[in-house]
PDBQT receptor file of N, H, CA, C and O in Angstrom, charges set to zero:
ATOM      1  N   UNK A   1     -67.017-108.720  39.754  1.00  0.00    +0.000 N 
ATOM      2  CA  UNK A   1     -67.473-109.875  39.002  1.00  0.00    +0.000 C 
ATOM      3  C   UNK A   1     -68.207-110.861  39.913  1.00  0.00    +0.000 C 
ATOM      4  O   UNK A   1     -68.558-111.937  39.429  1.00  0.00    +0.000 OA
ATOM      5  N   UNK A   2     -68.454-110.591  41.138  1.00  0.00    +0.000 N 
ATOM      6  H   UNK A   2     -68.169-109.717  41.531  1.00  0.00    +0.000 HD
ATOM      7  CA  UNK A   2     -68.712-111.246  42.088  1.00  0.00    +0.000 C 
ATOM      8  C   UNK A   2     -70.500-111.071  41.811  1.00  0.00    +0.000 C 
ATOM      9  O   UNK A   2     -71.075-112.063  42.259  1.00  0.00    +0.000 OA
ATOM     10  N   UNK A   3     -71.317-110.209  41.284  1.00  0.00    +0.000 N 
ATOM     11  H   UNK A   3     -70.850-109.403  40.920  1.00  0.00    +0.000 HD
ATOM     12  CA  UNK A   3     -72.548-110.968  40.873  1.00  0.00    +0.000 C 
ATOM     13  C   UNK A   3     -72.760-111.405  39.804  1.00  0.00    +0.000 C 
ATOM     14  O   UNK A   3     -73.877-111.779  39.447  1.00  0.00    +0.000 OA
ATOM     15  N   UNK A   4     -71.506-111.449  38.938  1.00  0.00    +0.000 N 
ATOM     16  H   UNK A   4     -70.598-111.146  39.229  1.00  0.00    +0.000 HD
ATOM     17  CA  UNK A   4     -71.880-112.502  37.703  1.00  0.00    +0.000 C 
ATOM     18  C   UNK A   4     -71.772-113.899  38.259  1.00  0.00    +0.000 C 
ATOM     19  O   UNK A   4     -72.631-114.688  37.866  1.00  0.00    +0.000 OA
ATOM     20  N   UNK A   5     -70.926-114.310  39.047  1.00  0.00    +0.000 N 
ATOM     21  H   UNK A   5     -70.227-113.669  39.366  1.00  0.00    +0.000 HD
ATOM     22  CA  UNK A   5     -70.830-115.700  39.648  1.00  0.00    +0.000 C 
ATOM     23  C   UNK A   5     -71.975-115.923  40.260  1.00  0.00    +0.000 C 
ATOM     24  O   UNK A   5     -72.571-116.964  39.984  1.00  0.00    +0.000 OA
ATOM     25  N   UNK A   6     -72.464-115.122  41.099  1.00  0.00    +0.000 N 
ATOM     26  H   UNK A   6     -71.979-114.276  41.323  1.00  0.00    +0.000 HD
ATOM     27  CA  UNK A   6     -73.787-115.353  41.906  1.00  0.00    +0.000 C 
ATOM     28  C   UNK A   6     -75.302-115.852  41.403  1.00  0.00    +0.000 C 
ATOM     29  O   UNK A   6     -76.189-116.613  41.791  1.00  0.00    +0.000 OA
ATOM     30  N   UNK A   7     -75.015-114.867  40.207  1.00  0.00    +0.000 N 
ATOM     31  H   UNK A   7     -74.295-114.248  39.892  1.00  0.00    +0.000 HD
ATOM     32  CA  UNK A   7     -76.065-115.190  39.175  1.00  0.00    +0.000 C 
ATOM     33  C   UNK A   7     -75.846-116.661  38.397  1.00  0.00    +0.000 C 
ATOM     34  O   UNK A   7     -76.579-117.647  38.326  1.00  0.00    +0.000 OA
ATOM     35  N   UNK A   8     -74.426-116.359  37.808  1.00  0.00    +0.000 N 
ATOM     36  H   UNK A   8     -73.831-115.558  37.866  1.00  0.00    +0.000 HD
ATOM     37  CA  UNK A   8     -74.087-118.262  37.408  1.00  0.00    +0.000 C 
ATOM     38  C   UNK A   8     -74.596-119.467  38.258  1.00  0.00    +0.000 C 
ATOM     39  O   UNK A   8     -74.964-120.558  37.823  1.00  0.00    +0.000 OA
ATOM     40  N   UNK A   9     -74.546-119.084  39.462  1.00  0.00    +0.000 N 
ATOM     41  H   UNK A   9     -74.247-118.198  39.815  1.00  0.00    +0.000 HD
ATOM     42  CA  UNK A   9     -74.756-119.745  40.571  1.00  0.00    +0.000 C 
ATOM     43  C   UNK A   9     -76.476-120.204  40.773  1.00  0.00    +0.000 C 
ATOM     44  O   UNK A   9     -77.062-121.273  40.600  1.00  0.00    +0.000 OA
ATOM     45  N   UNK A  10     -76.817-119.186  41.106  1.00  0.00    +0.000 N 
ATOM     46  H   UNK A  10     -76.341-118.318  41.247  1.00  0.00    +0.000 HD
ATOM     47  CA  UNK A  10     -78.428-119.171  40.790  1.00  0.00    +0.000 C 
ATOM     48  C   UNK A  10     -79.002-119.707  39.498  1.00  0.00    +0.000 C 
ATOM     49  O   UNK A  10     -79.909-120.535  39.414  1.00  0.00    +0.000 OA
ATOM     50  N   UNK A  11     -78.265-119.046  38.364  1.00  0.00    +0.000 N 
ATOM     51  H   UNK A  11     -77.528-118.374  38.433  1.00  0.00    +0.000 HD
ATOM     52  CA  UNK A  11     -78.852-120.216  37.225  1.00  0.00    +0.000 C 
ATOM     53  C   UNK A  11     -78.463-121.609  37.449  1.00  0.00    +0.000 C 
ATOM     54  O   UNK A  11     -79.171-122.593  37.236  1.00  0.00    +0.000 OA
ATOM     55  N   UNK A  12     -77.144-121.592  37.945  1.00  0.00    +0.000 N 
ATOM     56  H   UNK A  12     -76.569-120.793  38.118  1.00  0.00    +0.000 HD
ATOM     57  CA  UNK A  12     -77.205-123.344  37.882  1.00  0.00    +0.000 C 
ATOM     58  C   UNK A  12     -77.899-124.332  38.556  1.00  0.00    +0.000 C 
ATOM     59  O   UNK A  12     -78.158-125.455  38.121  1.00  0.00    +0.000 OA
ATOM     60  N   UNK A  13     -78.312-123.681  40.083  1.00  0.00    +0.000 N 
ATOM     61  H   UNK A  13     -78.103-122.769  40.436  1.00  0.00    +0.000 HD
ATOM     62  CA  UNK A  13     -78.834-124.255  41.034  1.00  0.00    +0.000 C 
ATOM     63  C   UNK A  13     -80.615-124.310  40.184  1.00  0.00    +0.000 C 
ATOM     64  O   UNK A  13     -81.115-125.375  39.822  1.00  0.00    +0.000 OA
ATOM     65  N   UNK A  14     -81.077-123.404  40.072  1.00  0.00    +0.000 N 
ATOM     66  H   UNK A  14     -80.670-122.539  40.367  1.00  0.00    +0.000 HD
ATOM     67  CA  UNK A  14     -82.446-123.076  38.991  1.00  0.00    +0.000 C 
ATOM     68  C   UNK A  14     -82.692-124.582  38.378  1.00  0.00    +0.000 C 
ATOM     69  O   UNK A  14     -83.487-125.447  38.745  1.00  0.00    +0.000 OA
ATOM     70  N   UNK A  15     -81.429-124.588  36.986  1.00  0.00    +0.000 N 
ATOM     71  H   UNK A  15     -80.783-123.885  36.688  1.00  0.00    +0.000 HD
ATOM     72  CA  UNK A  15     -82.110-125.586  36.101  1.00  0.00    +0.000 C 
ATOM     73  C   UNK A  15     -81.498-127.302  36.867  1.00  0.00    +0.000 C 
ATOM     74  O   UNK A  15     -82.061-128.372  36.636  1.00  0.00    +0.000 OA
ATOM     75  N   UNK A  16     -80.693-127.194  37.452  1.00  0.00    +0.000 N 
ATOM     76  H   UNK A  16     -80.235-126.325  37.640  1.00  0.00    +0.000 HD
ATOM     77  CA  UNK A  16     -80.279-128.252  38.213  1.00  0.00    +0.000 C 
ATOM     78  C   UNK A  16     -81.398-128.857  38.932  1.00  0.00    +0.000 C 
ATOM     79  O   UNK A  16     -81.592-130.073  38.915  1.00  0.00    +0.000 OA
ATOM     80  N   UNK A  17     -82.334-127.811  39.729  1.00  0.00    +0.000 N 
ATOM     81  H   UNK A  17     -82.176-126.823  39.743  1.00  0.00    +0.000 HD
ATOM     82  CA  UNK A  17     -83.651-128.326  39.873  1.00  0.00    +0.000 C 
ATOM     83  C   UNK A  17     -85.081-129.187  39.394  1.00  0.00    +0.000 C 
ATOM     84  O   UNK A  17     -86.053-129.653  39.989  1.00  0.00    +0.000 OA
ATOM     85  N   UNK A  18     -84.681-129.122  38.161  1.00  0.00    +0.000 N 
ATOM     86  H   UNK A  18     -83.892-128.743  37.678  1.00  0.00    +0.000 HD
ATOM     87  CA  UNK A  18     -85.361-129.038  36.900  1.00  0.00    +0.000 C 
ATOM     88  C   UNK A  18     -84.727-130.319  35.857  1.00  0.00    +0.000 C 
ATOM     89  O   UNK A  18     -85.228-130.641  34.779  1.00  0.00    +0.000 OA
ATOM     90  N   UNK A  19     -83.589-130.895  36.445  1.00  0.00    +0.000 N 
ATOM     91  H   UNK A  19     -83.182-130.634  37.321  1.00  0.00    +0.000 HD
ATOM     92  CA  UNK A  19     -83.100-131.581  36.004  1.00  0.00    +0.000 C 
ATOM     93  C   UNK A  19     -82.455-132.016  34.369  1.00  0.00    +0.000 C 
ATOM     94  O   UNK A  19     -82.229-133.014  33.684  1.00  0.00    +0.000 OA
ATOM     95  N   UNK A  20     -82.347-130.444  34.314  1.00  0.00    +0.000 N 
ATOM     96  H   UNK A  20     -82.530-129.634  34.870  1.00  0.00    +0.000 HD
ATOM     97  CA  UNK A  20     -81.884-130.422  32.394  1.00  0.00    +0.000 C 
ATOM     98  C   UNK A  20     -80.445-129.592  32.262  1.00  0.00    +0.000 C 
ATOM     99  O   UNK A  20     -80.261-128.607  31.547  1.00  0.00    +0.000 OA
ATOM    100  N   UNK A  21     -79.644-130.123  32.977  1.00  0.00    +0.000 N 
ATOM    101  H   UNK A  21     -79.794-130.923  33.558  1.00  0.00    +0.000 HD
ATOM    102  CA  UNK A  21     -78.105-129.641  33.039  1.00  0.00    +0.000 C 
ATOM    103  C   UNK A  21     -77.696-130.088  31.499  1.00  0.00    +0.000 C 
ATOM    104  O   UNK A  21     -77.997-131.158  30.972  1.00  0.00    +0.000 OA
ATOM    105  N   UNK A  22     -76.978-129.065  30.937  1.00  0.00    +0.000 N 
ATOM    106  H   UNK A  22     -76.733-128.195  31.366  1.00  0.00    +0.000 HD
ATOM    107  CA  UNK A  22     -76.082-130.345  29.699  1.00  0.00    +0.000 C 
ATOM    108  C   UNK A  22     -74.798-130.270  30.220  1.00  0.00    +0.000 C 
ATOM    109  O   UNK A  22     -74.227-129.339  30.787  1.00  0.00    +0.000 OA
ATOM    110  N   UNK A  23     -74.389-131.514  29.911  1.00  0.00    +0.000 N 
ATOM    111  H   UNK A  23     -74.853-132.271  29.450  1.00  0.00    +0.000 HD
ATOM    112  CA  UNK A  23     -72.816-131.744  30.379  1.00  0.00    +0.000 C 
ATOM    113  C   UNK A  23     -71.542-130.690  30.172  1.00  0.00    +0.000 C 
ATOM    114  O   UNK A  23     -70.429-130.707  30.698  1.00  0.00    +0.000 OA
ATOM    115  N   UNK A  24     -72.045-129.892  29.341  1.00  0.00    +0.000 N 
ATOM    116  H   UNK A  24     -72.949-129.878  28.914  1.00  0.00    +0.000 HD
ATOM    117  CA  UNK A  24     -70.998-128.855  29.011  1.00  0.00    +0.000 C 
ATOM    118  C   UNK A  24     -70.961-127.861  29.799  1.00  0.00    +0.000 C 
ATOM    119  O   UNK A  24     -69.938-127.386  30.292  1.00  0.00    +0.000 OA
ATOM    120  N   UNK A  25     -72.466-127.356  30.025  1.00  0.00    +0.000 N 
ATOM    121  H   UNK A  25     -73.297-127.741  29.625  1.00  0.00    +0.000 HD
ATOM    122  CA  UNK A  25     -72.556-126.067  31.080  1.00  0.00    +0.000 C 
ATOM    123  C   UNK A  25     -72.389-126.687  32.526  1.00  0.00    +0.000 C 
ATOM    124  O   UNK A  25     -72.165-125.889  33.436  1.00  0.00    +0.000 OA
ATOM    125  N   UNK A  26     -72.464-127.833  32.780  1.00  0.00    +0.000 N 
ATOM    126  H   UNK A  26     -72.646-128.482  32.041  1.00  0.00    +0.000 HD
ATOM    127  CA  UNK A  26     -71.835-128.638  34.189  1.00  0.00    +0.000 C 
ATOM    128  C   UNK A  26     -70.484-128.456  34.637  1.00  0.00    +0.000 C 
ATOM    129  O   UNK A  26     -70.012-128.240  35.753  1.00  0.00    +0.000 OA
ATOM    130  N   UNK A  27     -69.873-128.620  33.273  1.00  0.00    +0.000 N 
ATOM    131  H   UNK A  27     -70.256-128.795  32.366  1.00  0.00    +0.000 HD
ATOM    132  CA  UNK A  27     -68.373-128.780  33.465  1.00  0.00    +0.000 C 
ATOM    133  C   UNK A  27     -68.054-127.057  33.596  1.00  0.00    +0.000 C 
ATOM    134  O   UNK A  27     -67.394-126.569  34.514  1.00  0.00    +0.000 OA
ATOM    135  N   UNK A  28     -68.523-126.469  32.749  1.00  0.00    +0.000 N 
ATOM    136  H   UNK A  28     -69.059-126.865  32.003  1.00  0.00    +0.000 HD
ATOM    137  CA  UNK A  28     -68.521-125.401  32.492  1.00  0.00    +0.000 C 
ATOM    138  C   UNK A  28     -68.674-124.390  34.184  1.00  0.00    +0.000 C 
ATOM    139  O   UNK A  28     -67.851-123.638  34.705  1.00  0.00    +0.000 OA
ATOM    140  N   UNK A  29     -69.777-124.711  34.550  1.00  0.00    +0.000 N 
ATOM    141  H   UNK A  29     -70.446-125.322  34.127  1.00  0.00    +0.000 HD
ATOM    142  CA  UNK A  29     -70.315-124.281  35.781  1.00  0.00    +0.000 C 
ATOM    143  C   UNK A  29     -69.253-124.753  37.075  1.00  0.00    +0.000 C 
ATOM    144  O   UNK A  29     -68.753-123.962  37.875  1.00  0.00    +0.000 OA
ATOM    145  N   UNK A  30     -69.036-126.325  37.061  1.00  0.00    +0.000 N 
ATOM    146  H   UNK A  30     -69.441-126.968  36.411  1.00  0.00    +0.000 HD
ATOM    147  CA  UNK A  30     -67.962-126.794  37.904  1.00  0.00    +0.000 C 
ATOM    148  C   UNK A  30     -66.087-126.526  37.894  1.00  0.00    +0.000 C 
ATOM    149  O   UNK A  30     -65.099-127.039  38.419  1.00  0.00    +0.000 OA
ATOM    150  N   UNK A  31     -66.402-125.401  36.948  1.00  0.00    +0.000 N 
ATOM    151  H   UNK A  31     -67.205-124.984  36.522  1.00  0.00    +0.000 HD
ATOM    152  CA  UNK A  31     -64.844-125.025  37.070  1.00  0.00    +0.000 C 
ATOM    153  C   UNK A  31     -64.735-123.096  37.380  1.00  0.00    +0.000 C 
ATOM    154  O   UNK A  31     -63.995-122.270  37.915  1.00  0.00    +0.000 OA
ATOM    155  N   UNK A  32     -65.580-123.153  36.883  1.00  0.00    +0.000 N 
ATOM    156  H   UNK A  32     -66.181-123.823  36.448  1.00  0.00    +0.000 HD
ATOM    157  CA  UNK A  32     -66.045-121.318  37.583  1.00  0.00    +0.000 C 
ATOM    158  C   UNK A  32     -66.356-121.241  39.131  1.00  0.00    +0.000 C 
ATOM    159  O   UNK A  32     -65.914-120.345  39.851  1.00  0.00    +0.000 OA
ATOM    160  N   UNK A  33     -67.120-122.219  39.546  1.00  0.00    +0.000 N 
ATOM    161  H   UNK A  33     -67.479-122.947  38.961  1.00  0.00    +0.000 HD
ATOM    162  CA  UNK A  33     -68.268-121.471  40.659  1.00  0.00    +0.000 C 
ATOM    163  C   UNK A  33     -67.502-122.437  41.360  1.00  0.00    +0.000 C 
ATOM    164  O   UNK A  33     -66.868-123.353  40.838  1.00  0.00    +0.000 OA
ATOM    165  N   UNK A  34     -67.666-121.990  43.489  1.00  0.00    +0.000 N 
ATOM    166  H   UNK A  34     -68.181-121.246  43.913  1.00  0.00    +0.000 HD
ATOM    167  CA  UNK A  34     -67.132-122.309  44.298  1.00  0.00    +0.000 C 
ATOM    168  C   UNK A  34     -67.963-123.603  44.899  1.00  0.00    +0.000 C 
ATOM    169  O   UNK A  34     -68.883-123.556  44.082  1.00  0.00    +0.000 OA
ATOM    170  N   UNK A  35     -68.239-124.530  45.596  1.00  0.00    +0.000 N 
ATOM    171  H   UNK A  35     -67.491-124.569  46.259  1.00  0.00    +0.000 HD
ATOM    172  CA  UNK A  35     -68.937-124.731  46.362  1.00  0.00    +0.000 C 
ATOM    173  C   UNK A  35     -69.819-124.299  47.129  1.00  0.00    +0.000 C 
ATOM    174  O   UNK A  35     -71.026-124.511  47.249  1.00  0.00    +0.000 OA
ATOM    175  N   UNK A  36     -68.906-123.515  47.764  1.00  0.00    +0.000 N 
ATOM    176  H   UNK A  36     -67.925-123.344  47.667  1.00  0.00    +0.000 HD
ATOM    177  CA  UNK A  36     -69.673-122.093  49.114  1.00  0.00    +0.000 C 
ATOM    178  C   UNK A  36     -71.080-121.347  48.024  1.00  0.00    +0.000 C 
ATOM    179  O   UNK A  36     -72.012-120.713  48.519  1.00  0.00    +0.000 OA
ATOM    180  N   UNK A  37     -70.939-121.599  46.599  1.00  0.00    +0.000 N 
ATOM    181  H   UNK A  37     -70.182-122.114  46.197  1.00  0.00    +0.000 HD
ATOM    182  CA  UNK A  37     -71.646-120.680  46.060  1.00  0.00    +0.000 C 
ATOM    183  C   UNK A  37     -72.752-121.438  45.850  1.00  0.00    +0.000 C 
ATOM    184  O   UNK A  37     -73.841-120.976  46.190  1.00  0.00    +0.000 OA
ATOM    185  N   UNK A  38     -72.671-122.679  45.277  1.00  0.00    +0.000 N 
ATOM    186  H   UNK A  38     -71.786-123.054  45.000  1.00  0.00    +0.000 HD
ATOM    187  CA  UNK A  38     -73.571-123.709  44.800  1.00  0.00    +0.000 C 
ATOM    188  C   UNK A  38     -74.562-124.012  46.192  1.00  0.00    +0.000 C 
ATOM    189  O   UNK A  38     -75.771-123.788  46.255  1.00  0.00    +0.000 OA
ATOM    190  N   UNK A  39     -73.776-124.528  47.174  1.00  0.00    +0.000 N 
ATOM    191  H   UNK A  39     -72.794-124.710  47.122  1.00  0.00    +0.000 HD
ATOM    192  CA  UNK A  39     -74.341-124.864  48.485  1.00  0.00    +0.000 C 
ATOM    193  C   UNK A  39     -75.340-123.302  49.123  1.00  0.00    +0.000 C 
ATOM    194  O   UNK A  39     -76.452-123.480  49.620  1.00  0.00    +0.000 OA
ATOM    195  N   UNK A  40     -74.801-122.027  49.015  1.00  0.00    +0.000 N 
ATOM    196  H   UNK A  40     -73.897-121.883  48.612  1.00  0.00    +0.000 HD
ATOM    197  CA  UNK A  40     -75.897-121.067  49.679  1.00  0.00    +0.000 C 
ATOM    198  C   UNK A  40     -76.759-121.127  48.307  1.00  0.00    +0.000 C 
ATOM    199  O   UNK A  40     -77.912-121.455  48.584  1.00  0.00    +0.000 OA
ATOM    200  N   UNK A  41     -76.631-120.981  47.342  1.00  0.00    +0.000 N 
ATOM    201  H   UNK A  41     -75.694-120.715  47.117  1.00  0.00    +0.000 HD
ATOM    202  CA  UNK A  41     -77.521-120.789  45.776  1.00  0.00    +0.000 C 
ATOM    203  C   UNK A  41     -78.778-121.990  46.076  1.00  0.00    +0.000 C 
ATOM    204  O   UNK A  41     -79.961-121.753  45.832  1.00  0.00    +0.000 OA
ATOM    205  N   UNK A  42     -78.312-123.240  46.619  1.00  0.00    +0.000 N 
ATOM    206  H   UNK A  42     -77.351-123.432  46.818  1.00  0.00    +0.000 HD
ATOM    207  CA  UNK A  42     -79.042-124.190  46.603  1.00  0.00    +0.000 C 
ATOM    208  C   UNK A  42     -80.174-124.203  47.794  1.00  0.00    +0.000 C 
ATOM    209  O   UNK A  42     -81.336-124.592  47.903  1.00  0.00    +0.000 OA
ATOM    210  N   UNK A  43     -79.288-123.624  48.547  1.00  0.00    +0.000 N 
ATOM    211  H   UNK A  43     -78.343-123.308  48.458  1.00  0.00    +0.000 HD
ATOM    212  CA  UNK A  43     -80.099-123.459  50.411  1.00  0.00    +0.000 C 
ATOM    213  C   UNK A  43     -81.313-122.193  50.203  1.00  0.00    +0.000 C 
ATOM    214  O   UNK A  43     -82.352-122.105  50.857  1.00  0.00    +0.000 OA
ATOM    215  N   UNK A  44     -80.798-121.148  48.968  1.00  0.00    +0.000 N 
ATOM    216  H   UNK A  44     -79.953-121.220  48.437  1.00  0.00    +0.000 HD
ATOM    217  CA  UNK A  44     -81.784-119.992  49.236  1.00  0.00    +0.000 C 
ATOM    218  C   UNK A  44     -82.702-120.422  47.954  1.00  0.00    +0.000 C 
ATOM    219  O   UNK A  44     -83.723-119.740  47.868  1.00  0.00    +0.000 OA
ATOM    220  N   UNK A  45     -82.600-121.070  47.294  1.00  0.00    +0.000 N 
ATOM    221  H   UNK A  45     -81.771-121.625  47.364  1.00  0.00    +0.000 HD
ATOM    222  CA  UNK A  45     -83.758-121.181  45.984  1.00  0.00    +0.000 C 
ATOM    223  C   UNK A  45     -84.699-122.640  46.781  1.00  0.00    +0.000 C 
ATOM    224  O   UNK A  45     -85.912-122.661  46.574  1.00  0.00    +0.000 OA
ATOM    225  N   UNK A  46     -84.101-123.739  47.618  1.00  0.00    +0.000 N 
ATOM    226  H   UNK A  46     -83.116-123.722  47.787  1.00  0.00    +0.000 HD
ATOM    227  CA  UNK A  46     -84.696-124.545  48.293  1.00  0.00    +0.000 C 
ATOM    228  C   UNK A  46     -85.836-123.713  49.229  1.00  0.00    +0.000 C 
ATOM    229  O   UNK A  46     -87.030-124.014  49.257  1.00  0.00    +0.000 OA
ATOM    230  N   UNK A  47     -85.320-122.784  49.866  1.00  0.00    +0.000 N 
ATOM    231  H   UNK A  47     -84.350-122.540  49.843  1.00  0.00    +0.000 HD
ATOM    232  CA  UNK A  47     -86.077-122.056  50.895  1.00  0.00    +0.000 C 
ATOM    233  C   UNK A  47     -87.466-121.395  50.370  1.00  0.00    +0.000 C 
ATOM    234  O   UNK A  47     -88.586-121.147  50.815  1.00  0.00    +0.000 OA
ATOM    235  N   UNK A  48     -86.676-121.246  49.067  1.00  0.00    +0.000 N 
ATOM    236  H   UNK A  48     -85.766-121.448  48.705  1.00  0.00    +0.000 HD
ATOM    237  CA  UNK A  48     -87.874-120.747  48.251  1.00  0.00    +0.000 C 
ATOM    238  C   UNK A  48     -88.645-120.906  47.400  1.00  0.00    +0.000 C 
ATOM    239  O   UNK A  48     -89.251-120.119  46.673  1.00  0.00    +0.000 OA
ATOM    240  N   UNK A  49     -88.623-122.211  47.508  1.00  0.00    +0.000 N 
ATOM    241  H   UNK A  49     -88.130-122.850  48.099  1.00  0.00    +0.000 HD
ATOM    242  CA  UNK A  49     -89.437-123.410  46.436  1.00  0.00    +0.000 C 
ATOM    243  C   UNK A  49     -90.177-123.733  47.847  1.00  0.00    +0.000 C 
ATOM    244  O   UNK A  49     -91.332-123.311  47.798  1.00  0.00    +0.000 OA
ATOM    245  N   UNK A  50     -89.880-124.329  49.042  1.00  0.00    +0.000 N 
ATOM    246  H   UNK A  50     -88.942-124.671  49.081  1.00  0.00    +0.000 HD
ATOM    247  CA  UNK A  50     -90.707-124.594  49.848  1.00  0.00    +0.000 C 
ATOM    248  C   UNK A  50     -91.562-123.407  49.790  1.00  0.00    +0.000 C 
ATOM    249  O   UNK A  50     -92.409-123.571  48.912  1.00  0.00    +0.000 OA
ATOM    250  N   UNK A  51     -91.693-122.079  50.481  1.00  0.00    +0.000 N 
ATOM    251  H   UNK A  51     -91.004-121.946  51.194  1.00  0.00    +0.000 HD
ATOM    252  CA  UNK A  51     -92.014-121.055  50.549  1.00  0.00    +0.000 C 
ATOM    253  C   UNK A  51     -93.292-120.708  49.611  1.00  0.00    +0.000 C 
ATOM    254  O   UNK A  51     -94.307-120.239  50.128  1.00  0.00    +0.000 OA
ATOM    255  N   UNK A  52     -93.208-120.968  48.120  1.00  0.00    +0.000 N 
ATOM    256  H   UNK A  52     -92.384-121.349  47.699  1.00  0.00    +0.000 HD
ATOM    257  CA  UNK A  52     -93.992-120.799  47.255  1.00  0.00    +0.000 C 
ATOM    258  C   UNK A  52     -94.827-121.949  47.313  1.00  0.00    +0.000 C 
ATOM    259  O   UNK A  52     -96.010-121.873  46.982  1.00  0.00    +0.000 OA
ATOM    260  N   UNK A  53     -94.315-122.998  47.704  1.00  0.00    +0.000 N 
ATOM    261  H   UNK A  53     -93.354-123.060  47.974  1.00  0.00    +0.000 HD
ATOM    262  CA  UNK A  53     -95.411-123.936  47.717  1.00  0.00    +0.000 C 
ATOM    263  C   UNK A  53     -96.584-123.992  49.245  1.00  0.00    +0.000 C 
ATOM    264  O   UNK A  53     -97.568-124.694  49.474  1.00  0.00    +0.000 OA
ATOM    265  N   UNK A  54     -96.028-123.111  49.895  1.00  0.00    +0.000 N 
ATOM    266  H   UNK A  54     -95.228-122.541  49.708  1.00  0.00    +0.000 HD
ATOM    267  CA  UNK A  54     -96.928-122.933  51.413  1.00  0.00    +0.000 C 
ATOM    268  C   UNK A  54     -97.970-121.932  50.881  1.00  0.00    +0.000 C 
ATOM    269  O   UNK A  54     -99.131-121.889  51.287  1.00  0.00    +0.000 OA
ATOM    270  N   UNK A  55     -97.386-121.037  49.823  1.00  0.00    +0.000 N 
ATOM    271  H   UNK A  55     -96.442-121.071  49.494  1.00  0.00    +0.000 HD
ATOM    272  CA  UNK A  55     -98.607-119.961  49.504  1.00  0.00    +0.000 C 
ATOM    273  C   UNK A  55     -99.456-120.456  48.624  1.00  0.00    +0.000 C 
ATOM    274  O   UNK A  55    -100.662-120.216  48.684  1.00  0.00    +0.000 OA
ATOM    275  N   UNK A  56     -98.734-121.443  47.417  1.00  0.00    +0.000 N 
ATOM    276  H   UNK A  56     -97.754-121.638  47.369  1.00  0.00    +0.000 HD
ATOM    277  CA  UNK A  56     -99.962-121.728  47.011  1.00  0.00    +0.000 C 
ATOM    278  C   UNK A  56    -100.776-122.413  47.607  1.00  0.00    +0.000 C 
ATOM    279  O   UNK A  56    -101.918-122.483  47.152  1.00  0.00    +0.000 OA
ATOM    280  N   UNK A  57    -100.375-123.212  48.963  1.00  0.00    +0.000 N 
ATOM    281  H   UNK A  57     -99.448-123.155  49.332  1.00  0.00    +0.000 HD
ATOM    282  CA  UNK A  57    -101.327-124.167  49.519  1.00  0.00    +0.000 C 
ATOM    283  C   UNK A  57    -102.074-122.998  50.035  1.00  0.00    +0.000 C 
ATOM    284  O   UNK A  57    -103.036-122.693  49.330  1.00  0.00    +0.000 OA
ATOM    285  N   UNK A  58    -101.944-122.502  50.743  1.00  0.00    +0.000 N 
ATOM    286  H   UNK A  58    -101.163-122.749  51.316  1.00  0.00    +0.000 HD
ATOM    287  CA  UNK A  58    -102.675-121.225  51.777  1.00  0.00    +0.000 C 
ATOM    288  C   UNK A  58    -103.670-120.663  50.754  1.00  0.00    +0.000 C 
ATOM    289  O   UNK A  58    -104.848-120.488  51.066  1.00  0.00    +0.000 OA
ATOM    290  N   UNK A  59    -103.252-120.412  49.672  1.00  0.00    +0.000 N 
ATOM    291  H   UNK A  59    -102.295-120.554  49.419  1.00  0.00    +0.000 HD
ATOM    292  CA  UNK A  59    -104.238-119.435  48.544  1.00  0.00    +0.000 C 
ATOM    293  C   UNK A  59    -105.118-120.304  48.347  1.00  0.00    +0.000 C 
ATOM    294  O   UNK A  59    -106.160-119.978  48.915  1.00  0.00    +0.000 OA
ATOM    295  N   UNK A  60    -105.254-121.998  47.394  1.00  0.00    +0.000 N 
ATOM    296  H   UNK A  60    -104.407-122.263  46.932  1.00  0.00    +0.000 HD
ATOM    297  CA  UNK A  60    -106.178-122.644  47.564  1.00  0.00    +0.000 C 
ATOM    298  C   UNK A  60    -107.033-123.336  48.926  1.00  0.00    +0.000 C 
ATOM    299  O   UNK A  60    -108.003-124.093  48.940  1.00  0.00    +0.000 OA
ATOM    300  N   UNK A  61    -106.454-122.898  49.732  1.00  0.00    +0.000 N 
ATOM    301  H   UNK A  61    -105.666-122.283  49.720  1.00  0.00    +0.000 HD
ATOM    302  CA  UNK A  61    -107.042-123.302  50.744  1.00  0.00    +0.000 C 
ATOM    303  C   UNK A  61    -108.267-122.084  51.065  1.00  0.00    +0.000 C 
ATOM    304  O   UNK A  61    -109.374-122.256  51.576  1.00  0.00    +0.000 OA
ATOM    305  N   UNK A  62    -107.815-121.172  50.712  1.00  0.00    +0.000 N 
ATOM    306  H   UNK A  62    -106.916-121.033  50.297  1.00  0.00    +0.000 HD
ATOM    307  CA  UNK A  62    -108.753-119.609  51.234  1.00  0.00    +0.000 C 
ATOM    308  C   UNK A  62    -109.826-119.647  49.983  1.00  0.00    +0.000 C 
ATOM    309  O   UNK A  62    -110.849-118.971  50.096  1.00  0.00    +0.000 OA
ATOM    310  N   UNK A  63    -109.647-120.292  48.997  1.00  0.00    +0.000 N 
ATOM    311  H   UNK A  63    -108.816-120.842  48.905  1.00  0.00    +0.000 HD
ATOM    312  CA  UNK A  63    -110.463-120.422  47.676  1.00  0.00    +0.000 C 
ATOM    313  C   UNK A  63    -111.336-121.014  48.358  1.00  0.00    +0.000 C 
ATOM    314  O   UNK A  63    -112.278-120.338  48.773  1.00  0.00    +0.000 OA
ATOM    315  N   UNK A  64    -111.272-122.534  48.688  1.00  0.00    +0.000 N 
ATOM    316  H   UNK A  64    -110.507-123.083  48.350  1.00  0.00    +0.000 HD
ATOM    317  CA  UNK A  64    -112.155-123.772  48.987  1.00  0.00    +0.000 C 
ATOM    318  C   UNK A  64    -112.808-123.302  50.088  1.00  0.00    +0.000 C 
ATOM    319  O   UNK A  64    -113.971-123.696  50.001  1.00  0.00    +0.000 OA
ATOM    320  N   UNK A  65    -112.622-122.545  51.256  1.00  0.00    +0.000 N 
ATOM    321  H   UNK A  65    -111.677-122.225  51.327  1.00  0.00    +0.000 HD
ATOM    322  CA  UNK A  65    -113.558-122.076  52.188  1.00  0.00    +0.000 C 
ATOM    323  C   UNK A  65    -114.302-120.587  51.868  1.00  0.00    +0.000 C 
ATOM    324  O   UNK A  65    -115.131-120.129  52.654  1.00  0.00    +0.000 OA
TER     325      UNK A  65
């Protein structure tokens, strides 16, 4: 059951980003999932929001020249 949490995890960190939690799936989410899960979920979708935003800079940048 350990990638259904992971995935819980990843969705929560996802729309948490996005800032459209409803209070139910919060509570909901904050009594399932660990910390340890929220905190790496948050560190690897951060990594990869920066990440996507270096390529799109790089891609329009290779456009404009």
């Amino acid at each position: 059951m350990a990638e259904g949490n992971n995935l819980k995890a990843a969705l929560a960190v996802f729309w948490s980003f996005f800032g459209v939690r409803k209070r139910r799936d919060y509570d909901a989410d904050a009594q399932s999932l660990t910390p340890a899960q929220i905190i790496i979920a948050g560190l690897i979708g951060g990594v990869m929001f920066v990440l996507t935003m270096l390529l799109l800079v790089y891609l329009a940048l290779q456009f404009v020249n």
